[in-house]
MIMAR-620278 format. One record per residue (C-alpha): x, y, z. Coordinates in steps of 0.25 Angstrom, whole numbers, plus 5000, padded with zeros to 4 digits. Layout:
<pts>
XYZ
...
</pts>
This chain:
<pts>
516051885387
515451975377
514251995370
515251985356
516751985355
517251995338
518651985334
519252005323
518052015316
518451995300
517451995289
517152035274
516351995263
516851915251
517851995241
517552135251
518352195260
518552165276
517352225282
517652185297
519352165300
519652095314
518552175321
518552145336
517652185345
516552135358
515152185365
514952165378
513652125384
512452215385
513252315376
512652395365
513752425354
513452525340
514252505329
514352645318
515152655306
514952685292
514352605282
515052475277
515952465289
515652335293
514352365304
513352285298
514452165293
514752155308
513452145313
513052035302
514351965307
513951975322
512551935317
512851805309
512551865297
513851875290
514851755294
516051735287
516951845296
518251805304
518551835318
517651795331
516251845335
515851805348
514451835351
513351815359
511751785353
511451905344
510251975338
510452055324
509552145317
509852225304
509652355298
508152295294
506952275302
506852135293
505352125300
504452035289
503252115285
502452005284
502451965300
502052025312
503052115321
502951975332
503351875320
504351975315
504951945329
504851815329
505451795315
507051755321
506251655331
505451585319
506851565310
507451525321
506351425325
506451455339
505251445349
504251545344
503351535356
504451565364
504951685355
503651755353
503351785368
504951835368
504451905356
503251955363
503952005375
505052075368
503952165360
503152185374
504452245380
504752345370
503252365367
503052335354
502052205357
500952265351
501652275336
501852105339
500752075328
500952205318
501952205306
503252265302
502452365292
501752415304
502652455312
503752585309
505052585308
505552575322
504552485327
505152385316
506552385321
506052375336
505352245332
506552215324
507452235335
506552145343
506752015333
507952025335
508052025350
507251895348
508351815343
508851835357
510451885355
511151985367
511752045356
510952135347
511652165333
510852295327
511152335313
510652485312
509452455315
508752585315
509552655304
508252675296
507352725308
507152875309
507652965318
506752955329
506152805327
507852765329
508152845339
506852775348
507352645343
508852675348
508052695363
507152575361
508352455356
509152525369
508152485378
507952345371
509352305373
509452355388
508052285390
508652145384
510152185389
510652155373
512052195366
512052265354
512552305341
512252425336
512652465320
512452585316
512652715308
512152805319
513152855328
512352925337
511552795337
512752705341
512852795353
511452795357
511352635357
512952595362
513752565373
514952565362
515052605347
515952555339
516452635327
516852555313
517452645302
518352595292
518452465285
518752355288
518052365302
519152315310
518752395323
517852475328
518152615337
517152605348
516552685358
515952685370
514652765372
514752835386
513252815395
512452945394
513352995384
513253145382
513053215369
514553275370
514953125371
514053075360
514353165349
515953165353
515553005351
514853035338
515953105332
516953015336
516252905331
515952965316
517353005315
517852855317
516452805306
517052905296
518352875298
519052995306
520452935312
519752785315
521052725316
521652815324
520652815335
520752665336
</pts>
């Protein structure tokens, strides 16, 4: 069985346009998939569907237990990086004794334990969306829905963070979701890319990113993949 099995996935908002037209498509376990297109072309409305958020769509999702987090860290100034953690766990009321030493043991393994009792305004950038990152492992989903959570890092502080959630998700053998404007991103995190263009997203064109992928390959891949986002012969390739 799969991680998630959607078909004909159908969805718009009141007096708009379709967004999302008999979209079909599956992840397997243990498998880390990006998703790339333009802006407006039904990324994040998918992820919000898969994540609860938004609900009246037609078609069938079929999932497994998932863990979302969005474009903002969301950490509450107000509370220390451990009780930022725990926040999900406290709404949830679930066994906070229980949770904290999960907690705990989540911040030891990817050494960050010492920033347990500090606050969000402490902290840079990347070390935010790592600790955000790790709230949301604590709701305990095998699928991990990422909504460009490192669009607004720099350079550098993304490119270590790319290295660090890779190593988290083989450590906890976890699925993902990747969205993402990055293309070069998408090939760095993915075992597949899939490709949305024009609207209404009614399939994507996807790729499967080759282990130890060359430079030749990946920029050949890169262009492909920004000729189908801006439209270049997307039906014809299909």
């Amino acid at each position: 069985m799969n991680m998630l099995e959607v078909k004909n996935l159908t969805f718009k908002y009141d007096n708009h346009n379709f967004i999302l037209d008999n979209l079909s498509f599956n992840i397997k376990h243990n498998e880390l998939i990006s998703i790339v297109g333009g802006s407006g072309c039904g990324k994040s409305t998918l992820i919000k569907i898969l994540a609860g958020i938004e609900k009246n769509f037609n078609g069938t999702v079929q999932l497994k237990s998932i863990s979302y987090m969005p474009q903002s860290n969301t950490l509450l100034p107000w509370r220390t990086i451990l009780e930022n953690i725990l926040l999900p766990i406290e709404i949830k009321k679930g066994n906070k004794k229980i949770e904290k030493e999960k907690a705990i043991s989540l911040l030891k393994r990817f050494d960050l334990l010492e920033y347990s009792d500090s606050y969000p305004k402490e902290l840079s950038g990347g070390m935010k969306q790592r600790i955000s990152l790790i709230r949301t492992l604590m709701s305990g989903g095998d699928l991990l829905l990422l909504d460009e959570p490192f669009s607004a890092l720099d350079a550098i502080t993304r490119e270590d963070l790319q290295n660090w959630l890779l190593n988290l998700i083989s450590t906890l053998k976890k699925s993902m979701i990747f969205i993402t404007h990055d293309i070069d991103e998408a090939i760095f995190l993915s075992h597949r890319i899939f490709v949305c263009s024009k609207k209404p997203l009614s399939k994507f064109k996807e790729f499967l990113v080759p282990e130890n992928i060359t430079l030749e390959k990946k920029i050949h891949l890169r262009k492909e993949i920004l000729s189908i986002i801006k439209g270049d012969n997307f039906y014809e390739k299909n």
